[in-house]
C-alpha positions as CSV (number, residue, x, y, z in Angstrom):
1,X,-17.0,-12.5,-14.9
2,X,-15.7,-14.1,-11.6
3,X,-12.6,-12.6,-9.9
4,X,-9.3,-14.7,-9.6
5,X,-9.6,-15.9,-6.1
6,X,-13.0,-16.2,-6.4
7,X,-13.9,-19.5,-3.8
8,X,-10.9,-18.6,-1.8
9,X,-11.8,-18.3,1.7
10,X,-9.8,-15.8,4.2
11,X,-9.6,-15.3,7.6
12,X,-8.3,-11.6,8.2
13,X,-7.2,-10.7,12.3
14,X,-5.3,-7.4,10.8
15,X,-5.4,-3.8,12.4
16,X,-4.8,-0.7,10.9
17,X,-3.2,-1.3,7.5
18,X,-0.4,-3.9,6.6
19,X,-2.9,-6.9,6.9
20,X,-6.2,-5.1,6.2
21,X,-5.1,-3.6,2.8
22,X,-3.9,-7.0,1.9
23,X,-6.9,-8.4,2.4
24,X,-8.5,-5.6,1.1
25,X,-6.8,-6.6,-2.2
26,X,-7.7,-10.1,-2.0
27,X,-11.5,-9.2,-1.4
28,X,-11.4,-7.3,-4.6
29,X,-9.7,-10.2,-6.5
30,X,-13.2,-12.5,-6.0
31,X,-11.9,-13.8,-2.2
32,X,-14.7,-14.4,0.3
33,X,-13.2,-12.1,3.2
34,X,-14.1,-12.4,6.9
35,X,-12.6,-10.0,8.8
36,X,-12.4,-10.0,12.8
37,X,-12.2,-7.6,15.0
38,X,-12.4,-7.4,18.8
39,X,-16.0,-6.9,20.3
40,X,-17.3,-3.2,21.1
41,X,-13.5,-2.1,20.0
42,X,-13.0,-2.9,16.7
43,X,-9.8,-2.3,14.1
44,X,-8.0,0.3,15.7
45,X,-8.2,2.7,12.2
46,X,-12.3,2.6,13.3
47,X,-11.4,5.4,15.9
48,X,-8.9,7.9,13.2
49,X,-12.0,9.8,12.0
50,X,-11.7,11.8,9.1
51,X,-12.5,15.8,11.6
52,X,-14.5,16.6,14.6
53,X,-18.2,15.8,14.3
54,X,-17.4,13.0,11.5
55,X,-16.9,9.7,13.2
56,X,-16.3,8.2,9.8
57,X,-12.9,7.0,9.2
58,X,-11.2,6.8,5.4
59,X,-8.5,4.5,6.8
60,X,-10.7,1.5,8.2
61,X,-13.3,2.3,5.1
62,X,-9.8,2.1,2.1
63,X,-8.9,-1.1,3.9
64,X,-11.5,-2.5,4.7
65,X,-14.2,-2.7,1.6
66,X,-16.0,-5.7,0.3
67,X,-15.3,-7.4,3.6
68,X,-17.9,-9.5,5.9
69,X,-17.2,-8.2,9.8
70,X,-18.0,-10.2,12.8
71,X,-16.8,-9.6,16.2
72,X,-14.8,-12.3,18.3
73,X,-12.2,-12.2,21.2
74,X,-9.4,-14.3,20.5
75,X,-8.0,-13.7,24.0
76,X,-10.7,-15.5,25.1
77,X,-10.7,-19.3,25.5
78,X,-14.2,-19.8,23.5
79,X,-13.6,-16.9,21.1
80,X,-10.4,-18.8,20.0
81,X,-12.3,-21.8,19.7
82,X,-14.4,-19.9,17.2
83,X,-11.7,-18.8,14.9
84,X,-10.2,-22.3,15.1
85,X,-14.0,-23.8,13.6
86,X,-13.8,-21.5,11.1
87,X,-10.3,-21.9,10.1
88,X,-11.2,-25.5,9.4
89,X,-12.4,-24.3,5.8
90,X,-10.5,-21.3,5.2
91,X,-7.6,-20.7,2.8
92,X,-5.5,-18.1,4.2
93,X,-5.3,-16.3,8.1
94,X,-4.1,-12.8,8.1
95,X,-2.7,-11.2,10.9
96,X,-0.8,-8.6,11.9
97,X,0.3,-8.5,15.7
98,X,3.7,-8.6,17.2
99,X,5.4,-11.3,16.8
100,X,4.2,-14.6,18.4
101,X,0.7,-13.6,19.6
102,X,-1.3,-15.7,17.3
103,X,0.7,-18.1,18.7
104,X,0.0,-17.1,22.3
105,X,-3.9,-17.5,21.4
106,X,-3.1,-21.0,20.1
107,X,-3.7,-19.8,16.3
108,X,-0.3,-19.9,14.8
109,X,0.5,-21.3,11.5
110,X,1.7,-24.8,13.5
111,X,-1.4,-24.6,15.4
112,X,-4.3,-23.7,12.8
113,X,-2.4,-26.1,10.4
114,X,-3.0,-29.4,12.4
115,X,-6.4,-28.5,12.1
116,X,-6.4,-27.8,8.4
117,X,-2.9,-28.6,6.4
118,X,-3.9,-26.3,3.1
119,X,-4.1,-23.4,5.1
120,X,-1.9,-20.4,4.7
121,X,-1.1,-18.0,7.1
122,X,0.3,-14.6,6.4
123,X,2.0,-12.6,9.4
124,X,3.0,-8.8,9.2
125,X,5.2,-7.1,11.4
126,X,7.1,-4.0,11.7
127,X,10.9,-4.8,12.4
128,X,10.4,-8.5,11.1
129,X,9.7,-12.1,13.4
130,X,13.9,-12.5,14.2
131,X,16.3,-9.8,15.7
132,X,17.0,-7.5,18.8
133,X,13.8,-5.9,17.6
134,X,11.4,-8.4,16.5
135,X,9.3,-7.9,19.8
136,X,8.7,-4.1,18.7
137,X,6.2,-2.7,18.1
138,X,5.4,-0.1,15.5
139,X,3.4,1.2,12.6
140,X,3.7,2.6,9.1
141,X,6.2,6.0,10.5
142,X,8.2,3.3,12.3
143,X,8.6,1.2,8.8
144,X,9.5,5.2,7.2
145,X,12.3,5.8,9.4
146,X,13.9,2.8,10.4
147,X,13.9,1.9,6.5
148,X,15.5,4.8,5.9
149,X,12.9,6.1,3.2
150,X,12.9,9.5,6.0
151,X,16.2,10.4,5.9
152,X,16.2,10.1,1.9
153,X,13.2,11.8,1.5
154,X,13.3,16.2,1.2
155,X,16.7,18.5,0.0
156,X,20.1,18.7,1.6
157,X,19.9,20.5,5.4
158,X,16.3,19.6,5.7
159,X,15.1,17.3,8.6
160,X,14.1,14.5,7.6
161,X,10.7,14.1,5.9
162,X,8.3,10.7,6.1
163,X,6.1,10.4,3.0
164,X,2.6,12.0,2.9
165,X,1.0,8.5,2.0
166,X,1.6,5.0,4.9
167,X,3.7,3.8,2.0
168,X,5.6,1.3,4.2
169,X,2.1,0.0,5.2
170,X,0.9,-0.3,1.5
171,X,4.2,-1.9,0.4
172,X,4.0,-4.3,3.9
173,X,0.7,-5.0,2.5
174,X,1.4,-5.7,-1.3
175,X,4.5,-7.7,-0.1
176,X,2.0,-10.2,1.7
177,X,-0.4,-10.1,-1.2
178,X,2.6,-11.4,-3.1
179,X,3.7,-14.0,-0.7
180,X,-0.3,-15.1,0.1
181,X,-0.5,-16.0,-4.2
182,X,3.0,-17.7,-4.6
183,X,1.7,-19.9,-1.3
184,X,-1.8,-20.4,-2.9
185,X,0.4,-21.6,-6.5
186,X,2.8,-24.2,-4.3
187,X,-0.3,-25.4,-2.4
188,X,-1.5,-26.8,-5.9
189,X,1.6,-28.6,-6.3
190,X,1.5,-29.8,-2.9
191,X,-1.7,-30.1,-1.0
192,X,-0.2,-28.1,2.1
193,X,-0.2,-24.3,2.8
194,X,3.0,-22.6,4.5
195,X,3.5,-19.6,6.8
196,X,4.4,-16.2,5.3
197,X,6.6,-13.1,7.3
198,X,6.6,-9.9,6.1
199,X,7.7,-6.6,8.1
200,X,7.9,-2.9,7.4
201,X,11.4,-2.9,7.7
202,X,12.1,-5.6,4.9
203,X,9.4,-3.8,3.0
204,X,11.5,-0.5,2.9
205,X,14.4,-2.3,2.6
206,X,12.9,-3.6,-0.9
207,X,11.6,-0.6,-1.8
208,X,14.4,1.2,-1.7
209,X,16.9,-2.0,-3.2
210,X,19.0,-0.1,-5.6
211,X,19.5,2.8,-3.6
212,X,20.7,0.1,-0.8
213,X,22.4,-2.0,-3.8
214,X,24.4,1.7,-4.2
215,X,25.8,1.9,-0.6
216,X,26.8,-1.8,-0.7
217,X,29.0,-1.2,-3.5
218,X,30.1,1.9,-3.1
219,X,30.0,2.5,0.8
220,X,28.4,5.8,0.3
221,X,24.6,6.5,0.8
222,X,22.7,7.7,-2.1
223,X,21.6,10.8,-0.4
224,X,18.7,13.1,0.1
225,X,15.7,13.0,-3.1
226,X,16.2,17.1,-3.5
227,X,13.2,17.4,-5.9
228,X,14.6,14.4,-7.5
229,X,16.4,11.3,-7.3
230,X,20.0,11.5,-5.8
231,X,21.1,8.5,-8.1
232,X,19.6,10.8,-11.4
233,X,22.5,13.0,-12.7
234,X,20.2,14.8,-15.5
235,X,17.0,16.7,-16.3
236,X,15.1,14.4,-13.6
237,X,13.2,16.2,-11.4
238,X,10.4,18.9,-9.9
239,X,10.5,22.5,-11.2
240,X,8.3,25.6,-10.0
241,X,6.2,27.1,-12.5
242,X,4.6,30.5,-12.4
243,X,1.9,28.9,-11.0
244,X,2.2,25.5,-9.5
245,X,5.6,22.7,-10.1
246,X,6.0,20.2,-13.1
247,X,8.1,16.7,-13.1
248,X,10.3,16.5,-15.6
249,X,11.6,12.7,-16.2
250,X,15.0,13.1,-18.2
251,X,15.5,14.3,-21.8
252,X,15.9,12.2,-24.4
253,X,19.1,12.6,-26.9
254,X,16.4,13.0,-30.1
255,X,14.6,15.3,-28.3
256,X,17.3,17.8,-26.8
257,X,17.4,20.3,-29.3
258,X,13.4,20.3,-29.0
259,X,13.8,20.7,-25.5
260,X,16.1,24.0,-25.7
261,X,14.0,25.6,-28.2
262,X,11.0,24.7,-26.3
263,X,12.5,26.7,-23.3
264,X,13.4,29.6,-25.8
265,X,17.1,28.9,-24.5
266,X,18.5,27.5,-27.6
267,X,22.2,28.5,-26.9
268,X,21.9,26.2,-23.9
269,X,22.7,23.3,-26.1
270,X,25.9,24.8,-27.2
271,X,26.8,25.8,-23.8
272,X,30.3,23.3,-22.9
273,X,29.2,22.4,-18.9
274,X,26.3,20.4,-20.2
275,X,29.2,18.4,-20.9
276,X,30.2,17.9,-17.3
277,X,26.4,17.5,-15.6
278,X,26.6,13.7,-14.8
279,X,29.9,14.0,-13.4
280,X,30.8,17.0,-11.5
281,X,28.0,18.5,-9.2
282,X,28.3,22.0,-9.9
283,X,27.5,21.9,-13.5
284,X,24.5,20.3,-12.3
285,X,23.6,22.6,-10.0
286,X,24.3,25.4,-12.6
287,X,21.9,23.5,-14.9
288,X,19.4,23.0,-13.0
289,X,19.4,27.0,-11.0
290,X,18.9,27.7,-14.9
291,X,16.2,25.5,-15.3
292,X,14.5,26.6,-12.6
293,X,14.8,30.2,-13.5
294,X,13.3,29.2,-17.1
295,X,10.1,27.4,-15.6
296,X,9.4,30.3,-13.2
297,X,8.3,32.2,-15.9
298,X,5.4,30.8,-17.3
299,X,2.2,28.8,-15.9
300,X,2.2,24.9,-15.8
301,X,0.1,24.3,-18.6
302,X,2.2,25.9,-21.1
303,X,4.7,23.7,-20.4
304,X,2.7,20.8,-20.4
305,X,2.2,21.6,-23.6
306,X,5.6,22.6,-24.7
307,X,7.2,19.3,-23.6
308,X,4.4,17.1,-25.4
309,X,5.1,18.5,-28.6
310,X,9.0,18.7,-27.9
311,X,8.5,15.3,-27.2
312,X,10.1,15.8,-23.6
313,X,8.7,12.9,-20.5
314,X,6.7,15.2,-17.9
315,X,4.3,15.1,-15.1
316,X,2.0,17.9,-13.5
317,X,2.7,17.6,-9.8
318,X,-1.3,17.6,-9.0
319,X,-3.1,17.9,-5.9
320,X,-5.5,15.3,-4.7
321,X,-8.4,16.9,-5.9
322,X,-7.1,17.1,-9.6
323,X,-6.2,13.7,-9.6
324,X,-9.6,12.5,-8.6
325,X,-11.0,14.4,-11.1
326,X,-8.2,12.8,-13.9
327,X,-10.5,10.9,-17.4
328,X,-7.5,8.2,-17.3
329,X,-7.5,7.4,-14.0
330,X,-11.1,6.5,-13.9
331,X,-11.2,5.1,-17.6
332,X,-8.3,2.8,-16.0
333,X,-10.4,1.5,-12.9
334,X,-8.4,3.5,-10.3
335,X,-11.3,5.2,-9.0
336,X,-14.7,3.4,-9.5
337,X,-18.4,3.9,-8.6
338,X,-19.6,0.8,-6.7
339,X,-23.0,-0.2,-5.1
340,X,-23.5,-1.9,-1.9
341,X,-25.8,-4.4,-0.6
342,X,-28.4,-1.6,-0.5
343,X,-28.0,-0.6,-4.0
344,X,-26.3,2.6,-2.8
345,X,-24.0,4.0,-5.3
346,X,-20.2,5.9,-4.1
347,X,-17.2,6.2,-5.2
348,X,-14.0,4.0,-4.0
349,X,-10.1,3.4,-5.1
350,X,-10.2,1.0,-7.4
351,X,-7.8,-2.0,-7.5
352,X,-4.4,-0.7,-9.5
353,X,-4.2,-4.3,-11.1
354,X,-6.5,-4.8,-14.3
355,X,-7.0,-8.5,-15.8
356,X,-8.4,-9.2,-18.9
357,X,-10.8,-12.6,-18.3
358,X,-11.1,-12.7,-14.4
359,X,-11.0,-8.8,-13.7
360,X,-10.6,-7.7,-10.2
361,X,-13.7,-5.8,-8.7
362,X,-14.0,-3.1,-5.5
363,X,-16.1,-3.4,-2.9
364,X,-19.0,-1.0,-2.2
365,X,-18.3,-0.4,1.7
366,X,-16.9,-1.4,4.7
367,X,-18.3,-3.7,7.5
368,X,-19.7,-2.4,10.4
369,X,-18.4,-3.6,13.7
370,X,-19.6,-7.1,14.0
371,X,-22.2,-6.9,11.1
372,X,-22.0,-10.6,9.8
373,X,-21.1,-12.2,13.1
374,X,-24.2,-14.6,13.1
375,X,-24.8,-15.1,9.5
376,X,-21.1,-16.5,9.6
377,X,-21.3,-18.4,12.7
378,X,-24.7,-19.9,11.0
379,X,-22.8,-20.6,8.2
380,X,-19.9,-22.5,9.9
381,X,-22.7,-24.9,12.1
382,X,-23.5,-22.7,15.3
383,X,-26.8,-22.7,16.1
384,X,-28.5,-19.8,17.5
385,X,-28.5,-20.7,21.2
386,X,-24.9,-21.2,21.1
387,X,-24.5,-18.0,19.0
388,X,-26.2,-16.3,22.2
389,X,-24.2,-17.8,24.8
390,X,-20.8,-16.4,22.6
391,X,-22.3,-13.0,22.8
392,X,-23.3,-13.7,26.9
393,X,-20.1,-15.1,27.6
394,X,-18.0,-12.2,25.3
395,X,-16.5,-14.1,23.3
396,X,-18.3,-12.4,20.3
């Protein structure tokens, strides 16, 4: 069965993440990707190799699947030319540069769209296209800190912590999948595409919307996670084992008594400072030191199994390793095997979106650096003489 966006055409300028792994996305919804990348440099995440001796990298490869790659210098008067033929027929650009250099090339939205009105183009950034700071530049720690996920993120008296994932990157780059659909759904009401902004800032900013939506009422900031969530006054949170940590996620009223008898603490539910946990900090912190004193004493999968039966929410805090090895998360499509052009099989993420009748599909591998260059240019009407003179000239 055909993907979603299968016979959507796009155009993808993006480095490192934001922009790639939004097109990444929209390759493995059916989308016909092209991306482009500067000749004999390439994507920036091409050069973040996985260790010394491996020149492969796991960033450009995660973002970058299921793509067609060909190499062209938008600096450069013909190169620009190019990418203005082939926007002619394409649905959506991504790009992710500071603010206003598509439109220093002569490829902005305005530009491209007088060319071709249906065309949507999708812009990321890091501190957003208006402000003191719009001219920044930044990446994914940038996003992590000046969102304020950094400062929020690790226990009271700790410096602050960024997340061991480029989540403002993957949420920049969901946010412009988002935007890149709804522009696709008001083109068919219209006939004409629109631009799209999204930034790492705004993307934190989201992210983190009630915690903000708690300082703008209150005036207070929600405070540091501390193995938990600062806005969570209950049995929320990561506990040491004898042998690794477990997430609890809050104790249900039915299943309280199970959950005291499951710790062998019975007497705990007739103890009166339970009374006062959501209200007065140091009956939680009571609570929880003798929570954490409980789990301490036996090994994660007891109480894995302890808290199924009691009927209490949990999580094993896993390592990557165990995760990639989990029956559900590859039964669910979140890791896949997939084969590439040379019939090679590997394993990849998987898309986390499933559809039933136009199911989303990963790609195999990622380009390398200028792989497709002249079966598109072919494609779009150049013939191979001029192909040659693009590549003598450097603009491909």
């Amino acid at each position: 069965m055909a993907g979603p966006l299968v016979g959507i055409r796009v155009l993808e300028a993006g480095l490192l993440i934001q922009g790639p792994q939004a097109a990444a996305l929209l390759a493995d919804m059916g989308a016909d990707v092209v991306k482009v990348e500067l000749p004999g440099v390439g994507d920036h995440s091409r050069h973040i190799h996985v260790g010394p001796g491996d020149s492969r990298s796991a960033v450009f490869a995660a973002c970058n699947r299921g793509k067609r790659g060909i190499t062209l210098d938008l600096r450069h008067q013909q190169g620009a030319a190019v990418f203005k033929t082939l926007a002619r027929d394409a649905d959506v650009v991504i790009s992710n540069f500071k603010p206003g250099t598509m439109e220093g090339w002569g490829l902005g939205h305005e530009q491209l769209a007088a060319l071709n009105p249906r065309i949507v183009c999708a812009q990321g950034s890091t501190f957003g296209p208006l402000g003191p700071d719009a001219d920044r530049e930044g990446a994914d720690l940038a996003g992590q800190a000046a969102g304020g996920l950094a400062s929020g993120t690790g226990r009271d008296g700790d410096p602050p912590s960024p997340a061991g994932a480029f989540v403002a990157d993957h949420i920049g780059s969901l946010n412009m999948v988002a935007g890149i659909l709804a522009a696709l759904h008001a083109r068919a009401e219209t006939g004409r595409g629109q631009s799209i902004d999204v930034s790492l800032l705004g993307g934190q900013i989201w992210a983190q919307a009630t915690e903000y939506t708690h300082y703008l009422l209150t005036g207070r900031a929600a405070g540091r996670a501390n193995l938990g969530h600062p806005l969570i006054k209950a049995v929320y949170g990561l506990f040491e084992t004898a042998d690794g940590w477990i997430g609890i996620i809050g104790v249900p009223p039915q299943a309280r008594d199970a959950f005291f008898l499951a710790l062998d603490r019975p007497e705990l539910a007739l103890d009166e400072r339970l009374l006062g946990v959501a209200v007065h900090p140091d009956a939680l912190a009571w609570f929880r030191s003798e929570l954490e004193a409980v789990f301490r004493t036996r090994g994660t999968a007891h109480w894995c199994a302890a808290l199924q039966a009691a009927g209490v929410r949990y999580a094993q805090v896993r390592e990557h390793p165990e995760v990639a090895e989990d029956a559900g998360a590859w039964a669910n499509g979140y890791f896949a095997e997939a084969r590439d052009g040379a019939g090679t099989l590997g394993k990849v993420v998987g898309p986390p979106i499933r559809m039933s009748a136009t199911p989303l599909a990963p790609g195999a591998r990622a380009p390398e650096l200028g792989e497709h260059t002249d079966e598109v240019l072919r494609a779009a009407g150049y013939a191979d003489a001029e192909i040659a003179r693009l590549r003598a000239g450097g603009a491909i």
